[in-house]
FITOR-161208 format. One record per residue (C-alpha): residue in one letter; z, x, y. Coordinates in pm, whole numbers, padded with zeros to 5 digits, always signed. Each point is the difference from the previous one (the first is absolute). Layout:
BEGIN
AZXY/...
This chain:
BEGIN
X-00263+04026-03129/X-00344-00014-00122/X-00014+00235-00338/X-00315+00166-00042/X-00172+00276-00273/X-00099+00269+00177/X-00229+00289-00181/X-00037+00373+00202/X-00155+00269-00087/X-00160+00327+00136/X-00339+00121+00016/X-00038+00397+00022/X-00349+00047-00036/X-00189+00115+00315/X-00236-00205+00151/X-00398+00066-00038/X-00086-00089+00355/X+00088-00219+00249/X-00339-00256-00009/X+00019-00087-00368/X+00428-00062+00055/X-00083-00251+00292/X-00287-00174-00231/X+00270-00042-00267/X+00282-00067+00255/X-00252-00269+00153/X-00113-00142-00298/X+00321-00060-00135/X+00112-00183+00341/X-00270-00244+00015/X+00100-00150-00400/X+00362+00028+00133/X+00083-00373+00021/X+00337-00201-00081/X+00014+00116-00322/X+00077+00354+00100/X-00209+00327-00111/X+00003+00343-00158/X-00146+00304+00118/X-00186+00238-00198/X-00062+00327+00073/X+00172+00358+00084/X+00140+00174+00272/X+00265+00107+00190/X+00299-00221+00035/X+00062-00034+00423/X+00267-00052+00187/X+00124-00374+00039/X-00211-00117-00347/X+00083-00192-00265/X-00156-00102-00337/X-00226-00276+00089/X+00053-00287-00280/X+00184-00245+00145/X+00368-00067-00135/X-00079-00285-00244/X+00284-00347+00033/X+00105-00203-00233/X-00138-00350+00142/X-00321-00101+00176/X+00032-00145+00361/X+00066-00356-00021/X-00336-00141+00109/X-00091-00289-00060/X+00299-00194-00084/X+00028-00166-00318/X-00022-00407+00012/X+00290-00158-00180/X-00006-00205-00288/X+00023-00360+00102/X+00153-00291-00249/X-00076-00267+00204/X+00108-00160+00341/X+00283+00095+00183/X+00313-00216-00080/X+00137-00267+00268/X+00195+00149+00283/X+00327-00117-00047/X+00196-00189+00288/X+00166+00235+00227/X+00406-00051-00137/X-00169+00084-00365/X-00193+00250-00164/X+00341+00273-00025/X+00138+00045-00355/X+00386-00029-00062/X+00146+00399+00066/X+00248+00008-00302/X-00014+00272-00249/X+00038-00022-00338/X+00161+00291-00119/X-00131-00042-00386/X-00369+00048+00175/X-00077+00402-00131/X-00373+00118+00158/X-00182+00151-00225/X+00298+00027-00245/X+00180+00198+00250/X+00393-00012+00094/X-00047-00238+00334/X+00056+00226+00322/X-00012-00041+00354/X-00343-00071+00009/X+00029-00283-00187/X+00184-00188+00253/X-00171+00018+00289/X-00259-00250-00163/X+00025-00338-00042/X+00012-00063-00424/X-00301-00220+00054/X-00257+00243+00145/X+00189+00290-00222/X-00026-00161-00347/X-00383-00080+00064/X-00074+00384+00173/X-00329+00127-00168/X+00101+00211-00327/X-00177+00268+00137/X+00268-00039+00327/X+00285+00008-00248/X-00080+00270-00145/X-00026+00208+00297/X+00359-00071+00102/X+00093+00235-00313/X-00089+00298+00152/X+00130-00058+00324/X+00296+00212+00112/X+00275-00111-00147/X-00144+00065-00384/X-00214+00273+00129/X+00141+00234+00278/X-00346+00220+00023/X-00159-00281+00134/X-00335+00092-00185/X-00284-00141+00168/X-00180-00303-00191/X-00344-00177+00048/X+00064-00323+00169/X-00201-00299+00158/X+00073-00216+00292/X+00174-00271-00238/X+00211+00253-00164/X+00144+00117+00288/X+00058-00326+00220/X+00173-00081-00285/X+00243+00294-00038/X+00020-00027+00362/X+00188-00341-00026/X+00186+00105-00322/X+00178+00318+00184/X+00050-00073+00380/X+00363-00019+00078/X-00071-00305+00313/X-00073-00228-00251/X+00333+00010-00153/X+00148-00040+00363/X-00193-00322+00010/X+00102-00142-00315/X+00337+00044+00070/X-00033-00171+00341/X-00162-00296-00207/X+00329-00020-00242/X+00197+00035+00302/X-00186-00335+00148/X+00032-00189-00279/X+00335+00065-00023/X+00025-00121+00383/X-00175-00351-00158/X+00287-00031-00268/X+00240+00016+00286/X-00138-00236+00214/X-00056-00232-00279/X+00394+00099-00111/X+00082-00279+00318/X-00119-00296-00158/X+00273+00025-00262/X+00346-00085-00045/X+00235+00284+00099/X+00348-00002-00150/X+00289+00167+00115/X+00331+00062-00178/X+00332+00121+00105/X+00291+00087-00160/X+00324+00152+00158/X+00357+00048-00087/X+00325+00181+00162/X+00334-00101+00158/X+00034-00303+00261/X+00280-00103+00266/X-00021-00271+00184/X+00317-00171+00258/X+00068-00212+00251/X+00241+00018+00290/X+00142-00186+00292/X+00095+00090+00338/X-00152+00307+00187/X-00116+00333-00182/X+00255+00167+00245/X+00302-00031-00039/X-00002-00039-00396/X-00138-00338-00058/X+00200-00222-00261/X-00204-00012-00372/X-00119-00313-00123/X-00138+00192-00313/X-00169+00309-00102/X-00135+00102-00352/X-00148+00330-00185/X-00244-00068-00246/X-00285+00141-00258/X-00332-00138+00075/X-00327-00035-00172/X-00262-00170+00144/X-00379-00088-00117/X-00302-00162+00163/X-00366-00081-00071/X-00235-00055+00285/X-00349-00099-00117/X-00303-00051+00300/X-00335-00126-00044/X-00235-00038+00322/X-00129-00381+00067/X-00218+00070+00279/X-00101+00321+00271/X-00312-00146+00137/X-00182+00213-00201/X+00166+00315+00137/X-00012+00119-00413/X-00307-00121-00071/X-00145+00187+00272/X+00192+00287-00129/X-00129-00004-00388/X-00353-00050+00119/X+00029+00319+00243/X+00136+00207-00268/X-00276-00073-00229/X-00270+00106+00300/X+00182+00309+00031/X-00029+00036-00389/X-00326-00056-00047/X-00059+00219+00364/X+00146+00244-00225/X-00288+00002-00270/X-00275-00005+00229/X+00142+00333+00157/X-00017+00111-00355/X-00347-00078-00037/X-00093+00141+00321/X+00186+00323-00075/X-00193+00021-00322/X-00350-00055+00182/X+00104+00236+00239/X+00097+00277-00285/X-00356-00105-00208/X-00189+00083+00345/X+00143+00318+00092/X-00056+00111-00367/X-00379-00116+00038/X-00055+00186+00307/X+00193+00301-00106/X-00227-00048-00290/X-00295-00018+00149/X+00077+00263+00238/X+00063+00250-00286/X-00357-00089-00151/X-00135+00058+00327/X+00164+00361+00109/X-00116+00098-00364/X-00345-00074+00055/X-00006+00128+00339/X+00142+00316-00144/X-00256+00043-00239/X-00280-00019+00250/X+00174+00231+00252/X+00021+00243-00361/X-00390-00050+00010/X-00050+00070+00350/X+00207+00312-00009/X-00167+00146-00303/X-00345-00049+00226/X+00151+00176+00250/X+00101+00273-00241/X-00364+00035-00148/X-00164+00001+00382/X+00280+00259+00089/X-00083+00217-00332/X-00382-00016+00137/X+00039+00070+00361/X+00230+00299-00081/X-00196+00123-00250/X-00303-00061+00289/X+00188+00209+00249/X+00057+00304-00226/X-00370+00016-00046/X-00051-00041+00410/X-00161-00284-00038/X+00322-00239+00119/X+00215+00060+00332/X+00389+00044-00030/X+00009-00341+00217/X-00170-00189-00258/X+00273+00133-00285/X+00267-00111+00332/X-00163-00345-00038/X+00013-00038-00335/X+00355+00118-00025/X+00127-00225+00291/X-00160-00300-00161/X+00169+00053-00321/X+00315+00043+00121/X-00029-00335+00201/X-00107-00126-00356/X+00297+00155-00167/X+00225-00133+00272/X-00106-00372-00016/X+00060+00017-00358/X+00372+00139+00059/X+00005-00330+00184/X-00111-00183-00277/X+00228+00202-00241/X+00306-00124+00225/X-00093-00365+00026/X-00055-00016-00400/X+00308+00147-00049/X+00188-00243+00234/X-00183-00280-00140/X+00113+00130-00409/X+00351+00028+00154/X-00001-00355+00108/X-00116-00155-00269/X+00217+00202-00228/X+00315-00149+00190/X-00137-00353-00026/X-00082+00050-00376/X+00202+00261-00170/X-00327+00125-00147/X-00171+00308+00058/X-00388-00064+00064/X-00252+00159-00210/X-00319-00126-00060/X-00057-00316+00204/X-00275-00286-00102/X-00194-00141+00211/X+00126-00315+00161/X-00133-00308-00019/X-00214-00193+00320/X+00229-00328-00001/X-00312-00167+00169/X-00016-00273-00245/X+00393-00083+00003/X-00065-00095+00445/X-00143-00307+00162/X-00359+00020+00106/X+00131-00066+00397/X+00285+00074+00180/X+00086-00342+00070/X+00047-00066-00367/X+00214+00333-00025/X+00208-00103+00315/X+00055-00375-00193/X+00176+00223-00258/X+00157+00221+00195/X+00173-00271+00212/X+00110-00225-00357/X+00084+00265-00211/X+00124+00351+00261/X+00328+00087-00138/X+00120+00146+00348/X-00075-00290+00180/X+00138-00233-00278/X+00361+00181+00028/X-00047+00012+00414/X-00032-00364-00038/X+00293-00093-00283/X+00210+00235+00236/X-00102-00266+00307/X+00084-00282-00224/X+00309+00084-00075/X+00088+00047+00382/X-00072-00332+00035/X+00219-00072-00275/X+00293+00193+00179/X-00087-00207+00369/X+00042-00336-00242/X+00355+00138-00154/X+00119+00146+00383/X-00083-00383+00132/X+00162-00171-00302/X+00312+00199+00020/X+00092-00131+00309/X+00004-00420-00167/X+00295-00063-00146/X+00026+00069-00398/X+00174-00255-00255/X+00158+00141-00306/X+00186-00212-00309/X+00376+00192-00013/X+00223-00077-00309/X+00324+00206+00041/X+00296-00036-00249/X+00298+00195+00055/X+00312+00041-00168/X+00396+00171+00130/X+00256+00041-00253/X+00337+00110+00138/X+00242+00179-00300/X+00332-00050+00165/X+00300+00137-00228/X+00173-00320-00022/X-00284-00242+00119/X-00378+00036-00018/X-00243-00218+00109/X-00395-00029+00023/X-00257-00132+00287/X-00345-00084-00145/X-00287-00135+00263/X-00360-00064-00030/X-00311-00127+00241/X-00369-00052-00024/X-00114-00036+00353/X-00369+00005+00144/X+00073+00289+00316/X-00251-00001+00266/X+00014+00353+00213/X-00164+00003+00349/X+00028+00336+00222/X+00038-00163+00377/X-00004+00353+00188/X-00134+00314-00067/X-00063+00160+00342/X-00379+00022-00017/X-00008+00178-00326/X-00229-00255-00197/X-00212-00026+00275/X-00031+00430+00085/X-00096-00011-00409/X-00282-00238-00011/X-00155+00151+00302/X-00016+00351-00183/X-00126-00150-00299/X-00242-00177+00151/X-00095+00358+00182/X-00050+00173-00284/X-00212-00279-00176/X-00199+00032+00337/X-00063+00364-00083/X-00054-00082-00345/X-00269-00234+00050/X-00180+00269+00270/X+00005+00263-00256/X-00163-00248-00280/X-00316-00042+00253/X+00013+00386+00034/X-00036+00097-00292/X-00252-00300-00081/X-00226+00076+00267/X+00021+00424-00121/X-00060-00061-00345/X-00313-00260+00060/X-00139+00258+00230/X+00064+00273-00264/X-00187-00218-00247/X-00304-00012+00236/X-00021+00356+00069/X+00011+00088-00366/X-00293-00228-00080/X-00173+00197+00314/X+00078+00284-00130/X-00141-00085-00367/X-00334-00081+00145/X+00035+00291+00202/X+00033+00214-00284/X-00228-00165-00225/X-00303+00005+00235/X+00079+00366+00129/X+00005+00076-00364/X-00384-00006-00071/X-00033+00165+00360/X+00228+00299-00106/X-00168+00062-00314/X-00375+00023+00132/X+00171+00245+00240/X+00142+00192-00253/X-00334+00007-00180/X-00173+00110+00330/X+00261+00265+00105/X-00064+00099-00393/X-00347+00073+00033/X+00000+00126+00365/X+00288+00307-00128/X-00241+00111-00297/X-00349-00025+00221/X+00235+00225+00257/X+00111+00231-00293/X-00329+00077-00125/X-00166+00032+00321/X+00289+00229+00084/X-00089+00193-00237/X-00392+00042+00107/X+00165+00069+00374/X-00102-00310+00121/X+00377-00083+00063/X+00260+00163+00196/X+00382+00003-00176/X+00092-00240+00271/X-00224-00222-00139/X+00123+00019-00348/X+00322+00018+00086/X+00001-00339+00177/X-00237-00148-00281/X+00286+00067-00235/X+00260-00143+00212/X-00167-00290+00047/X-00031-00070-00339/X+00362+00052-00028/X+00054-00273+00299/X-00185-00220-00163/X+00098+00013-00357/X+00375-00031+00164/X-00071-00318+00160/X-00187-00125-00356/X+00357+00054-00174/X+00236-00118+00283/X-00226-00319+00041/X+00005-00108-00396/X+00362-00024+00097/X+00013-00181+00284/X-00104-00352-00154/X+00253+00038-00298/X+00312+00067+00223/X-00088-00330+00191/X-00030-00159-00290/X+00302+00064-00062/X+00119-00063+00322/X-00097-00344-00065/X+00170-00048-00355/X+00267+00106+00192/X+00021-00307+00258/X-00103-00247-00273/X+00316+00105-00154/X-00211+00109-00318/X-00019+00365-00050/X+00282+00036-00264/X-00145-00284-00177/X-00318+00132-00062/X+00078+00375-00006/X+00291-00067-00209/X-00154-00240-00194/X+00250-00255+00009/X+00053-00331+00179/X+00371-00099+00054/X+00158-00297-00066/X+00089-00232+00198/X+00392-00031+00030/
């Protein structure tokens, strides 16, 4: 919630007439301007006022956005497989001298270790070393990059990336030799009879023995037609899959952070003009009341006054509730408390000039559509490995085996050993190979659908945002002159209000229309930033140049 100084106070001396209270009243509303005012002057306090200087903030509205420092061209987009840093932690890595927590996992060590001091040191008062959560001054960087040093997802994907490499160790495992030994002992009878079972045959011989027996089977695959192969090269797709959806969930943590960002910077602003415009409304109620006591003023003007204030007072309730939702947010996606925010920066020199050249990027370098396609990849990989199964697969078998027999009187031993090349061919299966590669081949189907989906959405999200910057930018100089006009038009209405040339309607809706217009001002220097960032976003960029970092390729 928006923290504000607020001064009160009570004046007790009666008034000296009503005409020389409405000059001053006047006077003072037609210098009342963003800044805020102060009324001078005595007389009794009425019902529904308030002390007139405006509750003072700690930050100015963020207009006009700061450029950011530049240190030359962009880097290279890297090809779509690269660009994702390796997720392993090193647990000897301390931020900022600290004992490493949870946060410091759910970042890959490469962007971590070259986080911004400044983002480093904010971690250190983030919950876990300071439960009060006290509220520090932060800027855009700063917070994108606590964002992606405390959100729990991230972990989730690293994990899933160890998990995939693991699956490339044990498709790669097949390849090898595999060895198997065995090693048994216990008792052993063995006989031979003549005649029937039934009656009692006649015994040729019959023996009890101990037994111990050993064998060594060692396999090495010749040939699969490429059934492993196949295997080893999807497991790697999935892998690197893996680290795209890592990259994407970190883009997708550094925009909601911006806009939650933004959208703090913006309720706070917002807030501070609705402050203004209610402290107008206070003076011009102070006025008319003060009018009406002398007869001069109807008891519907002081109604009209007092209705429009509390409309005033209720839109900022809504503006109260939406800042608060927005601190809330950003406090679960950073750990950090928000106190005084800096302006952001414009990020119109890190974007192409056209939309075409964005789109170039977006389509080389868009993490979501880079793991989409891996994902489709390695489908194909799986169709290759469902067809190969069903050729016939040629291992190398050497098997040695040995029995030795410990009879009391008598023992003997059996030794045998083979090296054989054993070629294993599945003739029936009852339509199972077949039902398999059909479903595969499905789901690559649906695979491939949802890659053009989400193509086609993101190149027409790319457009829109580059509409929406020129939108913004040329409705810009179009808001201000209105704001100027609207400016001038509320204190020609206030003074001439004050000669009688102007009914309170009049004022009334010169004010609000000042307040309209002002509104738009702030929500428009906005606009163009957030699809700026919507932009980054699709390039795949945002984290780098919030964050400051580029990762390496893997």
């Amino acid at each position: 919630m928006l923290r504000v100084r607020k001064e009160t106070g009570r004046r007790t001396t009666a008034h000296s007439g009503g005409r020389a209270l409405l000059s001053a009243g006047l006077g003072a509303l037609a210098v009342l301007g963003l800044g805020g005012c102060q009324l001078g002057g005595t007389g009794p306090k009425p019902e529904l006022s308030a002390a007139c200087t405006p509750r003072p903030v700690e930050f100015g509205p963020p207009m006009p956005c700061a450029e950011p420092e530049t240190t030359g061209a962009l880097a290279p987009a890297a090809s779509v497989a690269g660009n994702l840093p390796e997720p392993s932690w090193d647990p000897a890595v301390r931020p900022g001298g600290r004992e490493p927590g949870g946060r410091d996992l759910a970042i890959p060590p490469e962007l971590r270790e070259a986080m911004p001091g400044a983002s480093v040191a904010l971690l250190a008062q983030a919950p876990d070393v300071n439960p009060a959560r006290r509220p520090v001054t932060l800027k855009l960087a700063d917070s994108v990059a606590a964002a992606l040093m405390t959100y729990p997802e991230l972990r989730v994907n690293e994990a899933r990336i160890r998990e995939a490499r693991a699956g490339v160790n044990i498709s790669e495992s097949a390849l090898y030799p595999s060895a198997d030994l065995r090693v048994a002992a216990g008792g052993n009878f063995s006989g031979s009879y003549q005649g029937v079972v039934v009656p009692m045959p006649t015994v040729s011989s019959r023996s009890t023995d101990g037994r111990v027996d050993g064998g060594l089977i060692l396999r090495q695959l010749v040939y699969d037609f490429g059934a492993t192969r196949s295997d080893i090269e999807r497991s790697q797709l999935l892998r690197d899959s893996e680290k795209m959806k890592l990259r994407d969930k970190a883009e997708d943590v550094a925009h909601k952070t911006t806009l939650t960002y933004l959208r703090m910077l913006e309720h706070r602003a917002l807030l501070t003009h609705v402050d203004e415009t209610i402290a107008s409304h206070e003076n011009l109620l102070r006025v008319i009341t003060a009018h009406g006591v002398e007869g001069q003023a109807s008891s519907a003007d002081v109604s009209r006054v007092t209705a429009r204030l509390i409309d005033v007072r209720a839109i900022r309730s809504d503006i109260s509730l939406q800042l608060l939702g927005a601190e809330d947010q950003f406090e679960r996606l950073t750990q950090l408390r928000p106190g005084k925010l800096l302006p952001p920066p414009a990020l119109k020199a890190l974007l192409p000039r056209t939309p075409d050249d964005a789109i170039a990027r977006v389509l080389a370098n868009n993490p979501r559509l880079g793991a989409m396609d891996m994902t489709n990849q390695s489908i194909r990989k799986e169709l290759e490995i469902q067809r190969a199964s069903v050729m016939p697969k040629v291992n190398l078998e050497v098997e040695s085996e040995s029995k030795n027999y410990r009879n009391p009187s008598l023992g003997t031993s059996q030794a045998e050993g083979r090296a054989m090349l054993a070629m294993r061919y599945r003739l029936l299966d009852g339509g199972l190979s077949r039902a398999v590669s059909d479903q595969i081949a499905a789901r690559l189907e649906g695979g491939d659908s949802g890659f053009i989906h989400e193509r086609l959405q993101i190149v027409a999200d790319v457009r829109q945002a580059y509409r929406a910057i020129e939108s913004a930018e040329r409705k810009t100089k179009l808001v201000a002159e209105g704001v100027e006009s609207s400016r001038r038009v509320r204190d020609l209405y206030t003074e001439q209000f004050g000669a009688g040339k102007r009914t309170i309607f009049e004022l009334l809706d010169g004010q609000m229309a000042f307040y309209t217009a002002r509104r738009s001002q702030i929500e428009t220097s906005f606009e163009a930033v957030r699809a700026r960032a919507d932009v980054l976003k699709a390039m795949g960029d945002l984290t780098v140049e919030l964050a400051g970092v580029r990762p390496k390729s893997p």
